[in-house]
C-alpha positions as CSV (number, residue, x, y, z in Angstrom):
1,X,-20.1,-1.3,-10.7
2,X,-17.6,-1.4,-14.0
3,X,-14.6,-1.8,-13.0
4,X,-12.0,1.8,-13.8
5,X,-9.4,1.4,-16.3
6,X,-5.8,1.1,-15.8
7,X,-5.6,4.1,-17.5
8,X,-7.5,6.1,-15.1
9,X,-6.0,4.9,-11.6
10,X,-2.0,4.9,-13.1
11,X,-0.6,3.3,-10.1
12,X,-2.5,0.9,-8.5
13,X,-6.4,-0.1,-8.2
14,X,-7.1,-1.5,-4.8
15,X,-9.9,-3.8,-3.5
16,X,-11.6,-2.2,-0.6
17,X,-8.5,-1.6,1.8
18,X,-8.6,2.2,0.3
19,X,-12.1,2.5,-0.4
20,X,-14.7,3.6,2.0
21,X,-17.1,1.6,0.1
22,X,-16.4,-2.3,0.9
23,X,-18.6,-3.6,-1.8
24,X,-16.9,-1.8,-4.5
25,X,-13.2,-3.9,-4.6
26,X,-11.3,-2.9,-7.3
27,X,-12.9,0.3,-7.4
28,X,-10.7,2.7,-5.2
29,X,-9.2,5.3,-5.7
30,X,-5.3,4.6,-5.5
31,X,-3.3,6.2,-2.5
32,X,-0.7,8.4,-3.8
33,X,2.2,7.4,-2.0
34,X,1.2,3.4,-1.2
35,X,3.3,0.9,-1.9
36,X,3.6,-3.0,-2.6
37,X,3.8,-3.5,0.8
38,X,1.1,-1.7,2.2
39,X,-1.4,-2.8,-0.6
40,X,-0.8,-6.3,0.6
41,X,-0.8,-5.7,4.3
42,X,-4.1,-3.9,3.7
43,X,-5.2,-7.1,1.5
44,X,-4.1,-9.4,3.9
45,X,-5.8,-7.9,6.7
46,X,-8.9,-7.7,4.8
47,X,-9.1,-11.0,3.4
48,X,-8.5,-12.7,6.9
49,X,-11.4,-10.7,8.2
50,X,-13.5,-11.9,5.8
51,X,-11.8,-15.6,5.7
52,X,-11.3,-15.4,1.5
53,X,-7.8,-15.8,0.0
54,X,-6.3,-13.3,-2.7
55,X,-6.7,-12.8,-5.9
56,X,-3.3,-10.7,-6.9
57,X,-2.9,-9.2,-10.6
58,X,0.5,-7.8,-11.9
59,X,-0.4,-5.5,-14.9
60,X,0.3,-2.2,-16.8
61,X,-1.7,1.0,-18.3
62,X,-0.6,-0.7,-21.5
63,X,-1.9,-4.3,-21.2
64,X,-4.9,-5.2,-23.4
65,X,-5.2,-8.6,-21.5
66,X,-4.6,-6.9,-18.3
67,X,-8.2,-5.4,-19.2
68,X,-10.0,-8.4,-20.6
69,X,-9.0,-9.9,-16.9
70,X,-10.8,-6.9,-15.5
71,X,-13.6,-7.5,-18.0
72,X,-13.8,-10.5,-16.8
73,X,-13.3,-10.2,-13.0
74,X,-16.2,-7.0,-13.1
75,X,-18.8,-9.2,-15.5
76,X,-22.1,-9.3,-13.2
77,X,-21.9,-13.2,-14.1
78,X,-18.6,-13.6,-12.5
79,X,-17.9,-11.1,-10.2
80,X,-20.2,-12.7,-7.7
81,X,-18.5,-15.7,-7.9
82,X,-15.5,-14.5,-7.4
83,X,-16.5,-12.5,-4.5
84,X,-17.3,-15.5,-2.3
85,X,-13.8,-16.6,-2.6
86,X,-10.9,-13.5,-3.0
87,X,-10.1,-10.3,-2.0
88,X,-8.8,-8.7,-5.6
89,X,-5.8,-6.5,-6.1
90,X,-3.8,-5.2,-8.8
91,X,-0.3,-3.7,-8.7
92,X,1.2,-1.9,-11.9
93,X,4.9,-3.1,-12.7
94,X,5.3,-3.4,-15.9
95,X,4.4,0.6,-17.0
96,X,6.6,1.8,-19.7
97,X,10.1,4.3,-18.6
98,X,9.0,6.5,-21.3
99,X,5.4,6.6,-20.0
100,X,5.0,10.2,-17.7
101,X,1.5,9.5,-16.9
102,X,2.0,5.5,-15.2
103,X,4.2,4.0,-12.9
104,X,5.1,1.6,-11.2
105,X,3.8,0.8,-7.8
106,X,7.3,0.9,-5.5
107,X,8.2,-2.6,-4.6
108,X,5.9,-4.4,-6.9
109,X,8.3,-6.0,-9.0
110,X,10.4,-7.5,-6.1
111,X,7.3,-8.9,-4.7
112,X,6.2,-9.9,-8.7
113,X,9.3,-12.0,-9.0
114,X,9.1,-13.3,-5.0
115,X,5.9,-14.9,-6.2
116,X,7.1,-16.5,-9.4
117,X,6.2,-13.9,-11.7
118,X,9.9,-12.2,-13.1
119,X,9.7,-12.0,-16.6
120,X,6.4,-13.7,-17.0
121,X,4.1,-11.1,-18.4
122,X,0.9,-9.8,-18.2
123,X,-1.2,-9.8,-16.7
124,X,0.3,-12.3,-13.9
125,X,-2.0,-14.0,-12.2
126,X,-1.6,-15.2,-8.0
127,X,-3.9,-16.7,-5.7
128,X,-2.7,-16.1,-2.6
129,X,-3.3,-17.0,1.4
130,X,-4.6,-14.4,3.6
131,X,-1.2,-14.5,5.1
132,X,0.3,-13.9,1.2
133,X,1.4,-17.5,0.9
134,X,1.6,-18.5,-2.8
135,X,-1.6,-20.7,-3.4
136,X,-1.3,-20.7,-7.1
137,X,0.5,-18.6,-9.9
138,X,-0.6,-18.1,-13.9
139,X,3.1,-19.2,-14.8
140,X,2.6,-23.0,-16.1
141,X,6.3,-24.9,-15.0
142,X,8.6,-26.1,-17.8
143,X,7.9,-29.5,-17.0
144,X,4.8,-28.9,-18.9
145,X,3.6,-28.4,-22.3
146,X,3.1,-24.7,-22.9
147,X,5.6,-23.7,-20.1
148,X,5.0,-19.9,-18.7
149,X,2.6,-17.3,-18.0
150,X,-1.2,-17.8,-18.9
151,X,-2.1,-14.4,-18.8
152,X,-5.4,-13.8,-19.6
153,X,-6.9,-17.4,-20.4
154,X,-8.2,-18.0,-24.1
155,X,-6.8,-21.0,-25.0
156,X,-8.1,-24.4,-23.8
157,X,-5.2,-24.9,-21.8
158,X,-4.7,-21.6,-20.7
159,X,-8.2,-22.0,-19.4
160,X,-7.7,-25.2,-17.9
161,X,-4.7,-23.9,-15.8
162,X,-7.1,-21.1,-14.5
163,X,-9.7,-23.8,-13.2
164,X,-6.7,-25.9,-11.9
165,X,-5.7,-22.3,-10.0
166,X,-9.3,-21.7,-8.5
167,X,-9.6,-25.9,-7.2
168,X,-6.4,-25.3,-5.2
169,X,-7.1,-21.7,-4.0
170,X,-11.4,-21.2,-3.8
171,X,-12.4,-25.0,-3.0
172,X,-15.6,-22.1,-1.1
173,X,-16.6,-22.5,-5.0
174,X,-19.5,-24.7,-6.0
175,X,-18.8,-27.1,-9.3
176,X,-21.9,-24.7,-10.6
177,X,-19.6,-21.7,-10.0
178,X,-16.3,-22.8,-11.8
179,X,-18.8,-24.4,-14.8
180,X,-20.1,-20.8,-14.8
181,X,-16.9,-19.5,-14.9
182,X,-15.2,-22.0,-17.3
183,X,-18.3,-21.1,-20.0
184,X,-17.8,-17.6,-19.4
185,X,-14.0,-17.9,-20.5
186,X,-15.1,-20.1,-23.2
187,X,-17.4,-18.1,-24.9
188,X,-16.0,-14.9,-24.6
189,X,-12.7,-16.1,-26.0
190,X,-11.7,-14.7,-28.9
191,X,-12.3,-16.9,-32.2
C-alpha cells in the first residue's frame, strides 16, 4: 500500500499504533489531539511486542526529501526489508507558522532536539531502541567530513552513513538486504 502524503495527514502519520490495520505502518490516520509523547509510547510498545527497534522520521508538509524517504521506505523492494527490522514513525516539526493547514505535532521538537536533531533538517532520521534509546541519528558529527544531517541519502556518503545507521540498529538484516537497499539508494539517486 503507497504510502499518504504529508500533505494529506498534516500532523502526524503513525505506524500501526493508530491503525486497526497492523500491516499497513505508516498508513494511519493521524489522532487529532496525539502528541509526541503518546506516538512514541504507542511506538515503543509496539515495537517491543514485535522485538524490532524504531525507525523515527522528523519532517514537514513542505519537505521534498521528507517524501523521497517515504518513497523510499513504501518501495515494494524495500519496504519488506525494512519491515523485518523497525517500527516506522514520522512526527511533523518543522511545518511552516504561516502554514493554516499543517502543524506541528506538540512536543515533537523537544523530543527532535533530545535525540540530536535541533537545527538539523529534514527529514531527520533516528533509529531508535524499543525503549527510545538513540541507536543511531542522520546528523554526521563535526569530527567528520561533511558534518550534519544526511537527510534523505543521495550522495555516496550520505548513503554510506545510512548503511552505517542500519549495521548498528537492524543487525536482523541479511548482507543481501542492506546490498538491496544500498542499490536501491544508488540508483534512484538523482544524477
Amino acid at each position: 500500500m503507497p504510502l499518504p502524503s504529508r500533505r494529506t495527514f498534516p500532523r502526524l502519520i503513525l505506524s500501526a499504533a493508530f491503525s486497526l490495520v497492523p500491516s499497513a505502518a505508516h498508513a494511519a490516520l493521524p489522532d487529532a489531539g496525539a502528541t509526541a509523547a503518546d506516538v512514541m509510547t504507542a511506538t515503543e510498545h509496539r515495537a517491543a511486542a514485535e522485538h524490532k527497534n524504531i525507525l523515527l522520521t522528523f519532517g514537514a508538509s513542505w519537505c521534498s526529501n521528507c517524501r523521497l524517504f517515504d518513497k523510499f521506505l513504501a518501495d515494494p523492494t524495500i519496504r519488506p526489508i525494512i519491515d523485518k527490522a523497525f517500527v516506522l514513525a514520522d512526527l511533523d516539526t518543522g511545518e511552516l507558522p504561516s502554514d493554516r493547514r499543517h502543524a506541528n505535532i506538540p512536543g515533537g521538537e523537544k523530543l527532535q532536539t533530545s535525540l540530536g536533531g535541533k537545527d538539523a533538517g529534514y527529514p531527520y532520521i533516528v533509529m531508535l531502541d524499543p525503549a527510545g534509546k538513540l541507536l543511531a541519528g542522520s546528523a554526521r558529527p563535526a569530527s567528520l567530513s561533511h558534518p550534519g544531517n544526511i537527510g534523505y541519502p543521495v550522495a555516496p556518503w550520505e548513503i554510506d552513513w545510512f548503511m552505517d545507521m542500519l549495521k548498528k540498529s537492524a543487525p536482523i538484516l541479511t548482507p543481501g538486504d542492506t546490498a538491496t537497499i544500498r542499490t536501491w539508494l544508488n540508483t534512484h539517486a538523482p544524477k
